[in-house]
Structure formats: C-alpha cells, structure tokens
C-alpha positions in Angstrom: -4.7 -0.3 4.9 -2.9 -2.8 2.7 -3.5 -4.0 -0.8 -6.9 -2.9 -2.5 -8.4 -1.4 0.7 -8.1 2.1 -0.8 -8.6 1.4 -3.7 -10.5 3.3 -6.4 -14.2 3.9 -5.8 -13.0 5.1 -2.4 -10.4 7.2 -3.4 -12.8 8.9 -5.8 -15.2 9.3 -3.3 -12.9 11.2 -0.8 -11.2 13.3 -4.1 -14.8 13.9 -5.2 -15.2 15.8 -1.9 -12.5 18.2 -2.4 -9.6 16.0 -0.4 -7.0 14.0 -1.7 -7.8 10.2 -2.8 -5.2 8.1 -2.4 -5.1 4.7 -4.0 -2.7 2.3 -2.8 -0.2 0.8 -5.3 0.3 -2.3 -3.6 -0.1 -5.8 -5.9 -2.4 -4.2 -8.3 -1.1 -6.1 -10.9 -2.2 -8.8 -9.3 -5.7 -7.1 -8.5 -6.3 -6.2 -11.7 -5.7 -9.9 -12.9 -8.0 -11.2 -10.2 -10.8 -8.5 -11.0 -10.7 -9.5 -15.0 -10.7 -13.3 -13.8 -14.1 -12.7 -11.3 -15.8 -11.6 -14.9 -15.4 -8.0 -14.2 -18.3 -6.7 -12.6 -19.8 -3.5 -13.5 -16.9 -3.7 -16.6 -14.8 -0.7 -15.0 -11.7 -3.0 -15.5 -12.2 -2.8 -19.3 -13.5 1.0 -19.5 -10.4 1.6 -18.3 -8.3 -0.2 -20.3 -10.2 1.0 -23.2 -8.7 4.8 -22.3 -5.0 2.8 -21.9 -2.6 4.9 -24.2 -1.4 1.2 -25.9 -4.4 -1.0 -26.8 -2.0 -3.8 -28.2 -1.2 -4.1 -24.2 -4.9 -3.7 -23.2 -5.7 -6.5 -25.5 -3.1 -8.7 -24.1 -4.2 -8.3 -20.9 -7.8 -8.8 -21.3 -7.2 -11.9 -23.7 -4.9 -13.8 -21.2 -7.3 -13.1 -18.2 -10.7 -11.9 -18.8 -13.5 -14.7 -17.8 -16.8 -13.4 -19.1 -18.8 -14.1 -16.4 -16.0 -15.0 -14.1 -14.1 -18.2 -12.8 -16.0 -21.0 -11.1 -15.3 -20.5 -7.3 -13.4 -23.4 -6.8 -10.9 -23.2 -9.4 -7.8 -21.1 -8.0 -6.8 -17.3 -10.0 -3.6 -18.1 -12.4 -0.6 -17.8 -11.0 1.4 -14.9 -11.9 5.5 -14.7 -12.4 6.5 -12.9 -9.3 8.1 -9.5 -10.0 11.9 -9.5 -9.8 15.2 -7.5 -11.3 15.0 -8.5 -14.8 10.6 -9.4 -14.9 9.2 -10.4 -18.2 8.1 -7.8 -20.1 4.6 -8.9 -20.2 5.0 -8.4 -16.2 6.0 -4.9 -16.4 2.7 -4.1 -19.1 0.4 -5.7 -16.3 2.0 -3.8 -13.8 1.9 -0.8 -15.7 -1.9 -0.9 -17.2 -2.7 -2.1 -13.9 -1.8 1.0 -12.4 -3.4 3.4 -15.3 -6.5 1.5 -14.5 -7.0 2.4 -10.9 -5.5 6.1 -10.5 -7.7 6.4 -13.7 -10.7 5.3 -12.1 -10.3 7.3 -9.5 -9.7 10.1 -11.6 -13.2 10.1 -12.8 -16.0 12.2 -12.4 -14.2 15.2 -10.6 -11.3 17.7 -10.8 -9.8 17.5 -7.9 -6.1 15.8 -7.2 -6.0 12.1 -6.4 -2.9 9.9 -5.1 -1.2 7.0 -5.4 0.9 5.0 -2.3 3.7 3.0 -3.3 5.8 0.9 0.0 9.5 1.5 -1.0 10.6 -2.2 0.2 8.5 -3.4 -2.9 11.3 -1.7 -4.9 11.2 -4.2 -7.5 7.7 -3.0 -8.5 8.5 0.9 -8.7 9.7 1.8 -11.8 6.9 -0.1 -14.2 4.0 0.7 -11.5 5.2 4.6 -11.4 5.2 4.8 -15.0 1.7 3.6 -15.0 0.2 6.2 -12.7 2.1 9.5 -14.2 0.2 7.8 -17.6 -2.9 8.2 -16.1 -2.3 11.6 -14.5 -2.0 10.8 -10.8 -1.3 13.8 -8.9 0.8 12.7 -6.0 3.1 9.6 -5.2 3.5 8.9 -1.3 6.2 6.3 -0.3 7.4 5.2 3.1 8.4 2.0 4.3 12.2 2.9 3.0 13.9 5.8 2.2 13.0 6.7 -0.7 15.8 9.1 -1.7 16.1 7.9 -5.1 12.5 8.4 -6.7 12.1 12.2 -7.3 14.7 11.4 -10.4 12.1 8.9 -11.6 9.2 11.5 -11.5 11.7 13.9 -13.3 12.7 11.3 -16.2 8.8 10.1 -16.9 7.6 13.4 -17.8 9.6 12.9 -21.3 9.1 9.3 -20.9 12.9 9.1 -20.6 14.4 5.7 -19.3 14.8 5.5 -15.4 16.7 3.7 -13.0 16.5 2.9 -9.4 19.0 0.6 -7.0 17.7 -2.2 -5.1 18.5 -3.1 -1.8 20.8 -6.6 -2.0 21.5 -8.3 1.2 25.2 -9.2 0.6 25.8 -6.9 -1.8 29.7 -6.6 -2.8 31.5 -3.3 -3.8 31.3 -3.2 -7.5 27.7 -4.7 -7.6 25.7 -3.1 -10.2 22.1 -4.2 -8.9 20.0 -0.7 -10.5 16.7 -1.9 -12.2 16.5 -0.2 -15.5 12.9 0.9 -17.4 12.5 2.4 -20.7 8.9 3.5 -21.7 9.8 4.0 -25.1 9.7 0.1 -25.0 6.2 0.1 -24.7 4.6 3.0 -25.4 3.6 3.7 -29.2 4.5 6.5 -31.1 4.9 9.8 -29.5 3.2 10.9 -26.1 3.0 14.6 -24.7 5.1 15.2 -21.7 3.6 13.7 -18.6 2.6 15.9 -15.2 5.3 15.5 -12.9 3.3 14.7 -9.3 4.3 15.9 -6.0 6.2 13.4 -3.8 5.3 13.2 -0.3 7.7 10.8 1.6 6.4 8.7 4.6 8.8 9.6 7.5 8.6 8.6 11.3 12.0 10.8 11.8 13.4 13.6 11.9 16.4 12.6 10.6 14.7 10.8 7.3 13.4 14.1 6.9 16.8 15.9 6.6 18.2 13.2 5.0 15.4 13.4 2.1 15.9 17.3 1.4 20.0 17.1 1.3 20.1 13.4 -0.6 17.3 13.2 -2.7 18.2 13.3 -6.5 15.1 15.6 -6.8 12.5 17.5 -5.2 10.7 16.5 -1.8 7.3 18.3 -1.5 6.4 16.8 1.4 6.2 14.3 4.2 3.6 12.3 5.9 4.3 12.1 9.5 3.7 8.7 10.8 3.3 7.7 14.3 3.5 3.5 15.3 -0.6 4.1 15.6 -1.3 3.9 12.2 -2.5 0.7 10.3 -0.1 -1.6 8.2 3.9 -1.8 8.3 5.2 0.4 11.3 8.5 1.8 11.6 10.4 -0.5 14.4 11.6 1.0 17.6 15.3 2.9 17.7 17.4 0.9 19.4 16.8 -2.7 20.8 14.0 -4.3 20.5 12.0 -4.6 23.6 8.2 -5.9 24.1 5.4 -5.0 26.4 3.9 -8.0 28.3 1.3 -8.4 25.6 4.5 -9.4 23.2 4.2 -5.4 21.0 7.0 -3.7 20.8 7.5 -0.5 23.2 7.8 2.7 21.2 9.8 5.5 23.6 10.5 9.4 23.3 13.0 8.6 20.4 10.3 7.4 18.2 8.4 11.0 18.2 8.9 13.5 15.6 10.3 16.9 16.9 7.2 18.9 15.5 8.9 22.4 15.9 12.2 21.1 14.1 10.2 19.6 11.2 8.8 23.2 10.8 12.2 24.6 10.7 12.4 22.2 7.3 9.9 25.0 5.8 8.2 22.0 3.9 4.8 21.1 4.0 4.2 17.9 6.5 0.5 15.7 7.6 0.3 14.1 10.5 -0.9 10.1 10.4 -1.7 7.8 13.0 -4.5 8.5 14.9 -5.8 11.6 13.9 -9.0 10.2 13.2 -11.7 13.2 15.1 -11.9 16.6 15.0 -10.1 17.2 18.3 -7.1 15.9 17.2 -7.6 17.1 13.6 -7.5 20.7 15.3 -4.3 19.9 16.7 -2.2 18.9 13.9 -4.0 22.2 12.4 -2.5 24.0 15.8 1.1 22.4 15.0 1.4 23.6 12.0 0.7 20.6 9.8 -1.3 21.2 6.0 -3.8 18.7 7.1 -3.8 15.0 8.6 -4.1 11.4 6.7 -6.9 9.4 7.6 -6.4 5.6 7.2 -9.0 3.6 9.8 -12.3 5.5 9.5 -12.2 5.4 5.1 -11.1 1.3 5.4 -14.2 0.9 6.9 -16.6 2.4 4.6 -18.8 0.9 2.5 -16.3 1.6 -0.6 -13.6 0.3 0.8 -12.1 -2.5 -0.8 -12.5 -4.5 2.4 -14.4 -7.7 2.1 -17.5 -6.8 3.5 -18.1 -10.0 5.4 -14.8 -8.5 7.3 -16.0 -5.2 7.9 -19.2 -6.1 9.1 -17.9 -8.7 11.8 -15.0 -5.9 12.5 -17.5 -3.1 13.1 -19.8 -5.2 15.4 -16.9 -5.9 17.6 -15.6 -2.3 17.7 -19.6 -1.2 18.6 -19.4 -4.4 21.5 -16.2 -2.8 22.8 -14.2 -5.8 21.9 -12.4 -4.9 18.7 -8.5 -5.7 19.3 -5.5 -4.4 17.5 -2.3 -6.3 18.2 1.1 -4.3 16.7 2.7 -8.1 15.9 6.8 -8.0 15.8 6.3 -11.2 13.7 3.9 -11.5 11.3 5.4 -9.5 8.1 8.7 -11.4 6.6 10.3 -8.0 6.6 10.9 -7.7 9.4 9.0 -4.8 10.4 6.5 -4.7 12.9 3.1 -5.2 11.3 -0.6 -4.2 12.7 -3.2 -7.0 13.0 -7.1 -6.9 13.9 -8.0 -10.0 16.4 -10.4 -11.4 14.0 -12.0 -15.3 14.2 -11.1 -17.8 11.3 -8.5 -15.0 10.2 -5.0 -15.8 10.7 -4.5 -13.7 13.4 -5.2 -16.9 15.7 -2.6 -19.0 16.2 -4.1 -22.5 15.3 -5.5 -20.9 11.6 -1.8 -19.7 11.5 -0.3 -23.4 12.3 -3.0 -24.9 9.7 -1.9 -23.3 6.5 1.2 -24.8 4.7 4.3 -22.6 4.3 3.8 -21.4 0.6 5.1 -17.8 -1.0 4.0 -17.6 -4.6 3.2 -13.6 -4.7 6.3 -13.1 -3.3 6.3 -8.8 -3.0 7.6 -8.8 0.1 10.7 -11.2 -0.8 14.3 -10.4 0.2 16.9 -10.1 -2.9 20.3 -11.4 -2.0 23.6 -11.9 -3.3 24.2 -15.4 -4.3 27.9 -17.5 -4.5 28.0 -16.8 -8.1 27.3 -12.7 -7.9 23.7 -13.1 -9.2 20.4 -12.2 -7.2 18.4 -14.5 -5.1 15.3 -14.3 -3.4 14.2 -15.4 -0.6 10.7 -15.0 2.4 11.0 -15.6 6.1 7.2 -17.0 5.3 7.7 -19.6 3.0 9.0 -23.7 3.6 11.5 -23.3 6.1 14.2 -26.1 4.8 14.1 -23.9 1.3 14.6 -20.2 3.4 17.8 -22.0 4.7 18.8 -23.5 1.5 19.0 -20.2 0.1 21.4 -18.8 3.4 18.7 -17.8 5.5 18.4 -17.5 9.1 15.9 -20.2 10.9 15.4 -17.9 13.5 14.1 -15.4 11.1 11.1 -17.5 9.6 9.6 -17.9 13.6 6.1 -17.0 13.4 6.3 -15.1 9.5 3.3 -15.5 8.0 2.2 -14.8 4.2 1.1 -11.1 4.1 1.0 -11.3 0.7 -2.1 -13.9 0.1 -3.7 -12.5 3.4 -4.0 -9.3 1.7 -5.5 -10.9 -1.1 -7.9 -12.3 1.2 -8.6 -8.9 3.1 -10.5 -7.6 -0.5 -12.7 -10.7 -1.1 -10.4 -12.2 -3.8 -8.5 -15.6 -1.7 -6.2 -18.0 -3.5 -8.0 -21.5 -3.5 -6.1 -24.4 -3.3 -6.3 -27.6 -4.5 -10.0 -27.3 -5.2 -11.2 -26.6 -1.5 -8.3 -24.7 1.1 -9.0 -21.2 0.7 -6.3 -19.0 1.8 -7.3 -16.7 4.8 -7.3 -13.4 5.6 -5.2 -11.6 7.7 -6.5 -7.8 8.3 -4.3 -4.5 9.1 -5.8 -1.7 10.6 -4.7 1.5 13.1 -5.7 1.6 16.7 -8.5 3.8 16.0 -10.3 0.5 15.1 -11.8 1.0 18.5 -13.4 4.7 17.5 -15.1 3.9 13.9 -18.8 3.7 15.7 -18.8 7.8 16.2 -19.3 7.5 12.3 -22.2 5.0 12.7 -25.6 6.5 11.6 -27.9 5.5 14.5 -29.4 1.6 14.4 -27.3 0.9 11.1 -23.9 -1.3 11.1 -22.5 0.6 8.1 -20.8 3.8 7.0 -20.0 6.1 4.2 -17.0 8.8 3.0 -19.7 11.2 3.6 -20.6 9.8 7.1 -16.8 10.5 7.7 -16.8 13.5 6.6 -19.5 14.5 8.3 -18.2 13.9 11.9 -14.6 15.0 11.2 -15.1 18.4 9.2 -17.7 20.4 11.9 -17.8 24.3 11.6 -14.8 25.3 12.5 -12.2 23.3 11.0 -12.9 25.3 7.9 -8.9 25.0 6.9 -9.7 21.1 5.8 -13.0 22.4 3.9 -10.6 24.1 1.3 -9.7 21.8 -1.6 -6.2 20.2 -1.8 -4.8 17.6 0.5 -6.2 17.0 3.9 -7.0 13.1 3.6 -4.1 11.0 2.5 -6.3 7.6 2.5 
C-alpha cells in the first residue's frame, strides 16, 4: 500500500476482528514527525508516547516537533537528516518511538496479534525501526523486497535487548569491506527492561527458490512466507530473465514467475497467498491449496481508515464504480529499480506533464542506493534526484530516465505533502493492486465509501469458516 496507508487505526480495525493488522513500517519516522507538526489531532501521537519505555526520548521528540494546533499550511514540515550507516542518534530515537507509537496504537483495544511490514531494500532503517516495534509488542515482522536472510538473528538478539547487526547492500563493495550497521539498545533504553516477545517472521517471497534459500541460510527461524504474485500493490518482484514489455510499456511476467504451490508445501512451513486474492472465490482457493489464509492489500487501502488521503480515495473509488479505474505496473517510476504499481489518477504524477513539472529533488532519500566511493567510504545516491549530481556521484544517466520521487509521493498519498517555497506542493503518486477495478462489490448500496467491516462482510460468507478462526488470515 505504501507509507502510512496501513497504518494504525486500520490495522486495529482488522486485528480487532480476529485477523492480523498489519501496519507498515515504511518512513514512520517521518510520519510521526509530520503528524506532531499538523498539531496532532485526536492527541494519539502523544498517548502513545506517554506509554514509551524512555520519556527523556518522548520529550525530545515532542519538544522538537509538536505544534499545538499545527503548522500554518503554507509553511513546509522540517526537514529531517536522511537515515544512513552511521545516523545521528537522535535519528535512531525517532525511528525507534516512531515505531512504538504505531504498532502500539494498533495494539489497543483488543487481544488479538497485530503486524508490522518492513521493505528489506530500506535496510538502513531496520535495526532502530525493529527495535521499536518488539518494544511495543508487535507480534509479527513481514519483509520482502530483498532477501532478508539476515533478520531472524535481530529478532533473537532484541528479546535481551542485546546489540544487533545487519550488512548493507554496497554497490562496489570490495573484499574486506566491513559495511554491517551496528545497534545497541542499551544506548537508549533506561535501566533494566524484561526480555522482549520474539515475533514470528514471515518473509515476502515471489520464488521458490527464496523460499529454500530462507530455511537453509537464514541465521534464525523462518515461520513463514507471504506468497506474492506481480498483482499485488507497491514494489513488484521484476521478471526472471530479460526484461521484456507488453505494448502498454508493463513488463510481461511468464511461467517462471509463479510459485510451484505443491513444492512450497513440501517446505512443511506455513505460507499466504497475496496478490489478488481479494473475494471469496479466490479466498477458497488459496484455502484449497493449502495456504493458512491470504493477505489482502487493495480492498483495506480503500477503507475509510485507511491512511489514504481521502480526497484520493474518493476520486479513485468513483472511477473504479465508472469502470475506468487504471492500474499501470511502471518499469520506471521507483529509483530501485524495481517495477512499481501506479493508479492513473488526474493532477497525480502518474501523468506525464505533472511528472515533467516537478524539479528533480530527493531529501527523504529511503529508497537511496549506498555505494562504495574512491576513498572506501559510503555514498549515496537516487536515480530520482538532479541528474548532473546522480552522475557526479558514478551513476548511470540511463538509469535516472523517467525515476520519479516515491518517497515525497508517498507522503502525498496520506494527506501530509512537502510544500515548497511557500506555494509548490509536492504531488501524489498512488500504488495500488489490480483489484483496484473490484473494490465496488464492497460498496454499500448509493454510498461512495467503505469500511473493514464492509470487507469483511463480503469476503468471510458461511463457509469460509477456516478465516473466521482468530490468527492470521489478513496480512494488510
């Protein structure tokens, strides 16, 4: 769904109904520091930070960007130090109350398990960001976009709040390169802490060879995978082998790109299936495979407790119901490389002349590439930001044709845009599955909006009474 989209109050709602919740961890350091600088409404921001485990951090926080009553519109939300290898350490505290704060507001008013989704090529953010969840009790991590081979030995070493380490990905990278982030809680927690609840890690997979690769390398346990297929919403896995496009200009997914079902179930570990399992008839089939359950990504986004601006999922919803709702899989748009899932939507910048408007500019910078400078150091660099500086830093020209800034569009997506210079506001840029087209079955009749429990309602009928069990059937 992208940054903030699941976010709390929706992943409540779905945990409240016996499924799993699942928040995602993207930029919510930056959310939370945007939410404090709108004035905080409804003050959930602060109730949370009130339960933080280290109120010296909680007051830091709310003195440095709390606005009682919130910023004047035009003035743009401070800029924040983008996260790196060696991040201030008042960047890891906001990374790591920011991530208390919204697994535990979603944590509230129920006992059921709720999630967290973390994108393994943000691997910078990973170590402060996990540390913060397992504080607030978050019952499952789920990673993909990576392998993520590495982070079951985080889990282990939080549960002590024992230092952990993980290696980042260095384009360039020599033999003898020691590039492994290093995080201590001790450094910020005060006093002694009980042991932590280690969660279940579900990895993302689109493979069956990430999946074997997982259980043999992994420095810890696997509990699960999430089975994704190129329908779902955000970041998609790119085709095996060589590139090739569709007239339309989407890349062309083949029989190489589909799970072997029956093999996974050889794996004897528990798998979901994702990507458009959005209705009960399909919902009955990943039941008939074998799968525990299915994640649902499309129909929760939009909800009315989504994070999605609602000005977006109003003018999205009417187009699905008019039968002209678009979803274009763009082998551009995300500087990583990866193909990246985009709603046609006016005045976003998913046309091409709001594109060409907006000034090349990367100052979030999560989906920035480290790489190995001359002098052995690390560097980073975006295929979205000013051309002239991507090449000054050994980029690829080629590689910054038609990148645009996820980042701020993501921002945008959940009602909180960078403004700039008083009156350019940055626009959006929205990610959603292909079963954008289906979200009217979950329309109440004569109305334009939707709940969790209008989902719910359609997709758990009598007879799928296996999803009506509590646990994990909606990964959101």
């Amino acid at each position: 769904m992208g940054a903030g989209v699941s976010h709390w109050r929706l992943a409540q709602s779905v945990s409240s109904r016996g499924q799993l919740g699942v928040v995602s961890g993207t930029a919510l350091d930056q959310i939370l520091a945007r939410r404090l600088q709108d004035g905080d409404p409804g003050g959930h921001m602060r109730r949370a930070l009130d339960a933080f485990p280290v109120p010296d951090i909680a007051r830091r926080i709310l003195d440095k960007y709390f606005i009682p009553g919130g910023k004047p519109p035009a003035e743009p939300y401070l800029a924040l130090p983008m996260i790196c290898f060696d991040s201030a350490p008042e960047l890891d505290e906001l990374s790591v109350a920011a991530n208390f704060v919204e697994v535990w507001l979603a944590r509230q008013g129920h006992n059921n398990p709720v999630g967290v989704n973390f994108l393994e090529k943000i691997q910078t953010a990973h170590l402060a960001a996990i540390y913060g969840a397992m504080l607030a009790g978050v019952d499952y991590i789920i990673m993909g976009a990576g392998i993520p081979i590495r982070i079951p030995g985080v889990l282990d070493a939080y549960v002590n709040h024992q230092p952990a380490e993980y290696p980042i990905h260095v384009r360039g990278a020599q033999p003898g390169d020691d590039f492994t982030m290093r995080f201590d809680p001790r450094r910020y927690i005060n006093g002694d802490l009980p042991p932590l609840k280690r969660p279940r890690f579900l990895a993302i997979i689109s493979s069956n060879t990430l999946a074997i690769t997982l259980l043999k390398k992994a420095n810890g346990r696997v509990d699960g995978f999430v089975v994704e297929t190129p329908v779902a919403g955000g970041h998609n896995a790119p085709p095996r082998g060589a590139m090739q496009l569709s007239e339309s200009g989407e890349p062309i997914y083949g029989e190489r790109d589909v799970v072997d079902i029956p093999r996974l179930r050889e794996l004897n570990v528990p798998f979901w299936l994702a990507g458009g399992y959005g209705s009960p008839a399909t919902i009955r089939q990943a039941l008939e495979q074998g799968a525990a359950g299915v994640q649902v990504g499309t129909a929760f986004a939009f909800s009315v407790e989504s994070g999605l601006d609602p000005d977006i999922r109003r003018r999205l919803l009417a187009a699905a119901v008019e039968g002209t709702a678009r979803v274009f899989t763009d082998p551009l748009a995300s500087p990583t490389g990866y193909p990246f899932k985009v709603a046609r939507l006016q005045n976003s910048a998913s046309e091409a002349e709001v594109f060409a408007a907006r000034p090349r500019i990367c100052d979030l910078g999560y989906l920035r590439e480290p790489y190995r400078t001359p002098e052995g150091g690390i560097g980073y660099r975006c295929a979205s930001e000013p051309v002239s500086i991507y090449e000054s830093k050994g980029g690829v020209t080629q590689e910054t044709v038609g990148r645009k800034c996820v980042c701020n569009a993501l921002m945008a997506n959940i009602g909180m845009p960078q403004t700039r210079k008083g009156n350019r506001i940055e626009a959006a840029l929205v990610t959603t599955g292909d079963d954008l087209v289906s979200i009217p079955q979950f329309l109440p009749p004569g109305k334009l909006e939707y709940t969790v429990a209008d989902v719910f309602a359609v997709l758990l009928p009598p007879g799928i009474e296996a999803l009506r069990q509590p646990g994990i059937a909606f990964a959101v």
